[in-house]
Backbone as CSV, one residue per row, in Angstrom:
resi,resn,N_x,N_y,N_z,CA_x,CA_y,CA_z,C_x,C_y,C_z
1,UNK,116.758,80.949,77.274,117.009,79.585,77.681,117.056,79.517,79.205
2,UNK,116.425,78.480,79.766,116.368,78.595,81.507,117.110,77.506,81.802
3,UNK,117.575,77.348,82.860,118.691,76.367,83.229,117.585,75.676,83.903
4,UNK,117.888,73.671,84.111,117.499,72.820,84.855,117.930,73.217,86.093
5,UNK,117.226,72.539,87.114,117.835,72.774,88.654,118.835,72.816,89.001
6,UNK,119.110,71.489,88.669,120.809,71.189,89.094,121.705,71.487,88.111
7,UNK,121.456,72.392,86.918,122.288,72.685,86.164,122.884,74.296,87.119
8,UNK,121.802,74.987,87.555,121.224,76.385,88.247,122.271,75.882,89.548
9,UNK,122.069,75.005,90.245,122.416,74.697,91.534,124.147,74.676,91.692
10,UNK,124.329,73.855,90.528,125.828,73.671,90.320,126.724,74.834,90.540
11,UNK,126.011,75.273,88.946,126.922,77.183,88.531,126.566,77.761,89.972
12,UNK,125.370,78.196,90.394,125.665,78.875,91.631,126.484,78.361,92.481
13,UNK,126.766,77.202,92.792,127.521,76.836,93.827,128.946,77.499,93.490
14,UNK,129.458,76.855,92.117,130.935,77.687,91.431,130.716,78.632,91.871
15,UNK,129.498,79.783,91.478,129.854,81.331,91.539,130.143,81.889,92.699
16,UNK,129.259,80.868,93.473,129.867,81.688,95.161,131.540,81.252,95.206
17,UNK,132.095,80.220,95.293,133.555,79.843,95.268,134.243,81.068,94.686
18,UNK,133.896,81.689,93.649,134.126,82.736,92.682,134.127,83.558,93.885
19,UNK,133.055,84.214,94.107,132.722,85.130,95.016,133.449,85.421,96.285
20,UNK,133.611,84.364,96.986,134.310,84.210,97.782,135.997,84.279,97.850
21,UNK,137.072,84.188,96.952,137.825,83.769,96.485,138.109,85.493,95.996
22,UNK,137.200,86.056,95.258,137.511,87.509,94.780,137.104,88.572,95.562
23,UNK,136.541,87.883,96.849,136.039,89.157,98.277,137.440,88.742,99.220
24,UNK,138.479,87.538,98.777,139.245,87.955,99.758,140.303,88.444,98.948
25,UNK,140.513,88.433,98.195,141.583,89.359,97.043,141.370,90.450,97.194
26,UNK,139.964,91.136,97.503,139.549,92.479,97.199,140.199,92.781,98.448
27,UNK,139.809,92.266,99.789,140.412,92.409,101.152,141.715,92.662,101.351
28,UNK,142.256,91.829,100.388,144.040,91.923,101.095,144.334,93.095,100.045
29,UNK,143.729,93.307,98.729,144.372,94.420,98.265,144.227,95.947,99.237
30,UNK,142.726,95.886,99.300,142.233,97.064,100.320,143.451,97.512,101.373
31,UNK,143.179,95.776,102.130,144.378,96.344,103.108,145.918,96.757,102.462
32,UNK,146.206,95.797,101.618,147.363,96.603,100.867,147.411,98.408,100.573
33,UNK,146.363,98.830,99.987,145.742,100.161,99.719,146.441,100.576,100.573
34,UNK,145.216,100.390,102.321,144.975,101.733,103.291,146.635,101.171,103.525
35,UNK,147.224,100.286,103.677,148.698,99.858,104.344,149.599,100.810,103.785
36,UNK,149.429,101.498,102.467,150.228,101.780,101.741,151.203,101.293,101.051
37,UNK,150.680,100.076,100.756,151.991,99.405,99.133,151.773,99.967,98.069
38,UNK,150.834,100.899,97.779,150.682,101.804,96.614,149.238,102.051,95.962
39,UNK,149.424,102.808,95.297,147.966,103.022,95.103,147.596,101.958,93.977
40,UNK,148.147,100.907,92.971,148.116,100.191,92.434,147.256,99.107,92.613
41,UNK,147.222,98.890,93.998,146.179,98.496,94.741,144.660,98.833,94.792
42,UNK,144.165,100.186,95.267,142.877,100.831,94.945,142.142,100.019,93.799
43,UNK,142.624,100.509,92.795,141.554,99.541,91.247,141.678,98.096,91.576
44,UNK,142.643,96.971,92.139,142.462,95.890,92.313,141.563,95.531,93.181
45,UNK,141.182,96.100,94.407,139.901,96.206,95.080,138.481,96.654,94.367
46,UNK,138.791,97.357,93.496,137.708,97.732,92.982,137.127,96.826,92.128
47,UNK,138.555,95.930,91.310,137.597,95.078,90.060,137.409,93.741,91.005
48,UNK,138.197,93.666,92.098,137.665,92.097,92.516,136.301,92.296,93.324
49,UNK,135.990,93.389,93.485,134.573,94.052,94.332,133.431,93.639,93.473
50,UNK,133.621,94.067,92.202,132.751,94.083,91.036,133.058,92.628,90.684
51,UNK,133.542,91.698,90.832,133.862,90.141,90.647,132.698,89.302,91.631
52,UNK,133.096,89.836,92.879,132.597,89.744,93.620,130.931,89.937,93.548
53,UNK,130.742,91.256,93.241,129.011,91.391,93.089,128.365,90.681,92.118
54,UNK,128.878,90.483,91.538,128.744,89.565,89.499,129.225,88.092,89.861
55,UNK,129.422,87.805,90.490,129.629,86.389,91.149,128.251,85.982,91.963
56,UNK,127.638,87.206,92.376,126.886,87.152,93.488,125.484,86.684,92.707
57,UNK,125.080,86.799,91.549,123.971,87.229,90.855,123.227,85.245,90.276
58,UNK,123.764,84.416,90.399,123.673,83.318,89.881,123.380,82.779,91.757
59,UNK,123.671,82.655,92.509,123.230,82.281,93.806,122.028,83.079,94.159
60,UNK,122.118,84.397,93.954,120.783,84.964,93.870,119.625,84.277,93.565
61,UNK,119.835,83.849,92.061,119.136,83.498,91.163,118.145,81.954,91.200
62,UNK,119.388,81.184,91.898,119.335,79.697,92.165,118.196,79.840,94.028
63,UNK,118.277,80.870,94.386,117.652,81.039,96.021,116.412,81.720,95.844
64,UNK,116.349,82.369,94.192,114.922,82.200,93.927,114.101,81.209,93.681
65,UNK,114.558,80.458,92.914,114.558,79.275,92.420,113.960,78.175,93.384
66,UNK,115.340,78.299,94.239,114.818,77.249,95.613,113.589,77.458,96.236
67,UNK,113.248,78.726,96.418,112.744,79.292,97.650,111.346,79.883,96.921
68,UNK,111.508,80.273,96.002,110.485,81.421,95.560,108.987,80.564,95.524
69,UNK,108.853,79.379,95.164,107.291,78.975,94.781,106.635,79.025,96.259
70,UNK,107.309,78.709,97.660,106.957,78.937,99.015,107.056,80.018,99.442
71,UNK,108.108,81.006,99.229,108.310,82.409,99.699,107.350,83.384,98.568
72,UNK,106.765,83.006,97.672,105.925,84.385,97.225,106.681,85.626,96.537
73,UNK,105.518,86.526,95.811,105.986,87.331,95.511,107.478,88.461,96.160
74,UNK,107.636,88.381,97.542,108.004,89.383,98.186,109.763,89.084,97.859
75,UNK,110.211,87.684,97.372,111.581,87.410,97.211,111.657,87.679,96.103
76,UNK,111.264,87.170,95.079,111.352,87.930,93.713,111.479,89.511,93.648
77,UNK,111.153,89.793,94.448,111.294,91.499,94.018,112.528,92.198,94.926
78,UNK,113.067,91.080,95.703,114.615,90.985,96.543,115.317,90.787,95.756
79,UNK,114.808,89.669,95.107,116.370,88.989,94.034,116.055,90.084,93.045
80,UNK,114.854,91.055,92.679,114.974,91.421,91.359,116.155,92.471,91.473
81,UNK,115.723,93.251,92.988,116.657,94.289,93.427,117.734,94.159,93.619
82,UNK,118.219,92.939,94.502,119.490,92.895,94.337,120.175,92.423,93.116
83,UNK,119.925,91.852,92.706,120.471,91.493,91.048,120.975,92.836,90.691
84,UNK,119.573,94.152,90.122,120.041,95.145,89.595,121.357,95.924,90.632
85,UNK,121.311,95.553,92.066,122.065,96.633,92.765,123.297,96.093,92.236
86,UNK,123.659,94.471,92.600,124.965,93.748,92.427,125.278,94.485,91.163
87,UNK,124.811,94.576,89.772,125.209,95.206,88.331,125.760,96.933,88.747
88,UNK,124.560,97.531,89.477,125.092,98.915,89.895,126.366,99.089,90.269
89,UNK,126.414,98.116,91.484,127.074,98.261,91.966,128.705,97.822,90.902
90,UNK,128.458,96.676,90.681,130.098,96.085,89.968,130.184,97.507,88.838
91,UNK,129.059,98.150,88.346,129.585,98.828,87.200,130.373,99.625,87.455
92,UNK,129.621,100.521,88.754,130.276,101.745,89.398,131.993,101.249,89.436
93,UNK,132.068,100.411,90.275,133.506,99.833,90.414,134.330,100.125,89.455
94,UNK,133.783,99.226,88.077,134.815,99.156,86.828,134.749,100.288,86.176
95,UNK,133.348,101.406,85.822,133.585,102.560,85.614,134.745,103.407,86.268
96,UNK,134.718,103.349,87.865,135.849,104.052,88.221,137.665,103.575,87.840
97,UNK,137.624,102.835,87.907,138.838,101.862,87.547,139.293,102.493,86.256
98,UNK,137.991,102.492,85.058,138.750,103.030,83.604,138.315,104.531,83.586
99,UNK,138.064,105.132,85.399,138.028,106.904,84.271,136.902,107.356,84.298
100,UNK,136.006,106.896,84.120,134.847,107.110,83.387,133.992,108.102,84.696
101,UNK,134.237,107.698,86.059,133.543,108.326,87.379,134.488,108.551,88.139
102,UNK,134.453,109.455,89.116,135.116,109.810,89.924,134.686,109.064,91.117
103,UNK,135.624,109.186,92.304,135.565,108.407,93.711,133.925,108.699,94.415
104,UNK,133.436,109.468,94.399,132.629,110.371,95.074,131.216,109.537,94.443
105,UNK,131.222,109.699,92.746,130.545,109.250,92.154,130.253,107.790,92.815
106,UNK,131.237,106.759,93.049,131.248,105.872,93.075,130.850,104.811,94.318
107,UNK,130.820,106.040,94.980,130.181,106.006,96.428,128.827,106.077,96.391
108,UNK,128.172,106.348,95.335,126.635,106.790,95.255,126.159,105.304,94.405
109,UNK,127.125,104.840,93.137,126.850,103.826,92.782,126.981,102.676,93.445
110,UNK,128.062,102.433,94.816,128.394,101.376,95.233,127.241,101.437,96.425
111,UNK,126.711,102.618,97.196,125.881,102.728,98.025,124.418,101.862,97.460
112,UNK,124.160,102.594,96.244,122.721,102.350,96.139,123.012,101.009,95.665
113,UNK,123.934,100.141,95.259,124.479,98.816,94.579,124.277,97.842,96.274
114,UNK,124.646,98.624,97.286,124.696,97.245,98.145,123.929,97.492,98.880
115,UNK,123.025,98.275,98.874,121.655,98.551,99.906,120.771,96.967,99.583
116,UNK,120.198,96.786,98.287,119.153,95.259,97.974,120.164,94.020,98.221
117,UNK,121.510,94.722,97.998,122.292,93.084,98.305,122.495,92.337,99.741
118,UNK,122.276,93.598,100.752,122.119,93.360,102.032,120.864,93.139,102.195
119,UNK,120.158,93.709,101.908,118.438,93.178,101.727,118.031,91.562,101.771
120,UNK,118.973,91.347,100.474,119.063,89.845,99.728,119.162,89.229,100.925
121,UNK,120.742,89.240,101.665,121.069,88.603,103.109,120.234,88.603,104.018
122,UNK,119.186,89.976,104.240,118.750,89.877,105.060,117.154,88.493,104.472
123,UNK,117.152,88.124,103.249,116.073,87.642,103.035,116.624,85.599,103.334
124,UNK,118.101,85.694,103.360,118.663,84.266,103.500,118.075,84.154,104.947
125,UNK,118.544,85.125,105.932,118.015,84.831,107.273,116.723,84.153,107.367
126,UNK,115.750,84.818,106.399,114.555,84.671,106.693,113.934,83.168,106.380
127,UNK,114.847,83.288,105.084,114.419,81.848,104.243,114.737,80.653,105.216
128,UNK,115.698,80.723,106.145,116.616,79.850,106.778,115.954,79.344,108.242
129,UNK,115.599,80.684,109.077,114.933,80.826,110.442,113.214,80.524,110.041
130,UNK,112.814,80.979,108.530,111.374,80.945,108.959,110.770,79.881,108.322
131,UNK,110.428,79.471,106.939,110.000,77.973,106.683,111.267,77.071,106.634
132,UNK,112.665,77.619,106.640,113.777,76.618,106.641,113.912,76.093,105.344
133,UNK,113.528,76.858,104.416,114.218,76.523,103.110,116.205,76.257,102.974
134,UNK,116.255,77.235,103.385,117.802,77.435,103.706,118.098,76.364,105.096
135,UNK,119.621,75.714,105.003,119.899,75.354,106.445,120.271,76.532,107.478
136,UNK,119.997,76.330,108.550,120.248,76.980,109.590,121.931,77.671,109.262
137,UNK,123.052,77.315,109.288,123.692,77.855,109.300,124.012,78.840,108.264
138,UNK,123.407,78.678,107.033,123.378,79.894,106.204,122.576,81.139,106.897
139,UNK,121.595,80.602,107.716,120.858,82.082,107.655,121.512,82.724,109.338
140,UNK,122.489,81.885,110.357,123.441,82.394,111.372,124.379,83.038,110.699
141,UNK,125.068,82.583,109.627,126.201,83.094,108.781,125.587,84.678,108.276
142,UNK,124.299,84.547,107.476,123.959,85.775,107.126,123.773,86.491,107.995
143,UNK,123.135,86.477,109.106,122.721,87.043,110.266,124.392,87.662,110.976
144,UNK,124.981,87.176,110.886,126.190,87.540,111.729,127.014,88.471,110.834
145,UNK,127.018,87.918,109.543,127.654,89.477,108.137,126.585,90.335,108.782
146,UNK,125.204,90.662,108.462,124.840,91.824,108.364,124.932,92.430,110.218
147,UNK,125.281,91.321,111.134,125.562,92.605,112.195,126.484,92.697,112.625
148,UNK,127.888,92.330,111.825,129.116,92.777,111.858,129.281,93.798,111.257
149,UNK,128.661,93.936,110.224,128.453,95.304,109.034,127.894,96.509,110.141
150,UNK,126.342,96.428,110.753,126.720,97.123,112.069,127.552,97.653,112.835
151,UNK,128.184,96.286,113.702,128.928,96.862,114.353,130.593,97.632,113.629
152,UNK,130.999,96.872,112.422,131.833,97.778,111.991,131.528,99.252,111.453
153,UNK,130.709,99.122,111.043,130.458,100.634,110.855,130.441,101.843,111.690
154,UNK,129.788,101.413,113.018,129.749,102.121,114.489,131.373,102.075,114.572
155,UNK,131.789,101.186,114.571,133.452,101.431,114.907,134.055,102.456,114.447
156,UNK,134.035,102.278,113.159,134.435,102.933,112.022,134.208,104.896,112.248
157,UNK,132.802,104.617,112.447,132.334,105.894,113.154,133.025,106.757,113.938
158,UNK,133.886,105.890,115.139,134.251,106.213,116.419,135.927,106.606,116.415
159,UNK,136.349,105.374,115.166,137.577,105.366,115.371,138.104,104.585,113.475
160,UNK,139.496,104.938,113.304,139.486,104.398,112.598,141.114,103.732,112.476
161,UNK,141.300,103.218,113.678,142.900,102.534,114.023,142.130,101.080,113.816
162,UNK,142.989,100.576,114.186,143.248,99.368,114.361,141.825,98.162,114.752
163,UNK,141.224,99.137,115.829,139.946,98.081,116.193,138.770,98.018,114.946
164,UNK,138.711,99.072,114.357,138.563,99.473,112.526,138.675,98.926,112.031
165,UNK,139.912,98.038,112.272,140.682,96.784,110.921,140.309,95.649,111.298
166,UNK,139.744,95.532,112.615,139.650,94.010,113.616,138.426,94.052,113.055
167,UNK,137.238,94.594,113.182,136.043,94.799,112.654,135.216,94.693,111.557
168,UNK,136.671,95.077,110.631,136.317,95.421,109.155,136.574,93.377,108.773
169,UNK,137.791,93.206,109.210,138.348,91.494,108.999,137.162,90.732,109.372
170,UNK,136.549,90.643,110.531,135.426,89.826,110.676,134.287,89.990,110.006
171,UNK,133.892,91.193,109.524,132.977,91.382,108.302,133.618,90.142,107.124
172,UNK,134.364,90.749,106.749,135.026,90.111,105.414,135.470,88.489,105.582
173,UNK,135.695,87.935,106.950,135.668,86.445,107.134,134.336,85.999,107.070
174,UNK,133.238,86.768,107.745,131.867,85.917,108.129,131.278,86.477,106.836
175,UNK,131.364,87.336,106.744,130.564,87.293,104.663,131.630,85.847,103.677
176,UNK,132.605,85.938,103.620,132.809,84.883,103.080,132.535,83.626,103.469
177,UNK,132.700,83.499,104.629,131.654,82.225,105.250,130.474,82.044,104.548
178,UNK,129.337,83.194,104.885,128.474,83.141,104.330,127.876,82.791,102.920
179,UNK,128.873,83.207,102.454,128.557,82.867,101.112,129.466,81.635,100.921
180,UNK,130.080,80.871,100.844,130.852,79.990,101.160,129.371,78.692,101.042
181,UNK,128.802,79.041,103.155,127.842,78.299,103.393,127.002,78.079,102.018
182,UNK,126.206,78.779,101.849,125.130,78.977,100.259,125.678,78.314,99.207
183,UNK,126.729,78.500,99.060,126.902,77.739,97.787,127.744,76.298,97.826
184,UNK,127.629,76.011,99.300,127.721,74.603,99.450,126.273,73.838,99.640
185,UNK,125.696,74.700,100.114,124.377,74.539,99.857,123.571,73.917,98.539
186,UNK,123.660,75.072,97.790,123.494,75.300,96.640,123.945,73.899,95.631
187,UNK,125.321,73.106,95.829,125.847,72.585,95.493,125.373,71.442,95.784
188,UNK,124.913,71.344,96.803,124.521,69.942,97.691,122.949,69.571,96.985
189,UNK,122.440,70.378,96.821,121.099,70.410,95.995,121.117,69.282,95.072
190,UNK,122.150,69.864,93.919,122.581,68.718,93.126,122.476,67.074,92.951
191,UNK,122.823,66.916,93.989,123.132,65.504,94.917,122.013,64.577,95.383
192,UNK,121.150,66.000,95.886,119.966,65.656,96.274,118.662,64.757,95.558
């Protein structure tokens, strides 16, 4: 069964709200984690991570949708990838959570899980800056997650106090932005 546009447009819009909403839960638990309120924390990052990626998969879906009869083969095989990574990825998560993988493991599933999902972002930029399917500020929003992800990582690299945490927070504000943006987007379609 295939969804109408604005049936597609709607749910994605919810799912990012979703998305958004369970990337900052995942955040404050994390920081709870490394803070040390207990390790009780760890798996709550993990399943709102996997909320998060599985939230992600219906905006995907709807930005094929939008975009794909002008953008060509080359997005379809973005959304196909990231779709499967977002699943990799959330599984790895909830596998580790009940047992099933170890930490190490999960690093290999969450790695190869968010390699196409950053891909994906990097394809909002494109959609946004190059025929302007997307509004402009979705594809600044995306553009600014994936080079905060950069620069936190270099941080991260260097150091891992405090400017670590300043770094890591603006990742996790401007990705929720980002996705935020999209699925107001997404939403607005509707209307349209």
């Amino acid at each position: 069964m295939m969804l109408d546009d604005a049936t597609l447009y709607r749910l994605a819009g919810l799912s990012a709200v979703v998305a958004v909403v369970a990337l900052i839960i995942s955040g404050i638990a994390l920081a709870l984690f490394f803070g040390g309120a207990g390790e009780f924390w760890g798996p709550v990052n993990d399943v709102f991570i996997a909320l998060t990626l599985l939230a992600l998969i219906l905006p995907m879906l709807a930005v094929d949708r939008l975009a794909g009869p002008s953008a060509g083969i080359w997005l379809r095989v973005v959304t196909v990838a990231a779709i499967a990574g977002a699943v990799l990825g959330a599984a790895g998560q909830l596998l580790l959570v009940a047992g099933v993988i170890d930490l190490e493991t999960s690093f290999v599933t969450g790695g190869l899980g968010i390699v196409p999902v950053l891909v994906w972002f990097l394809a909002l930029v494109i959609l946004a800056f190059g025929p302007g399917t997307l509004p402009a500020a979705v594809g600044w929003l995306a553009a600014g997650t994936l080079s905060l992800i950069v620069v936190g990582s270099i941080v991260s690299a260097i150091t891992l106090g405090p400017v670590s945490w300043v770094a890591w927070t603006a990742v996790l504000l401007v990705l929720a932005a980002s996705i935020w943006s999209l699925g107001t987007s997404l939403s607005g379609r509707v209307a349209a």
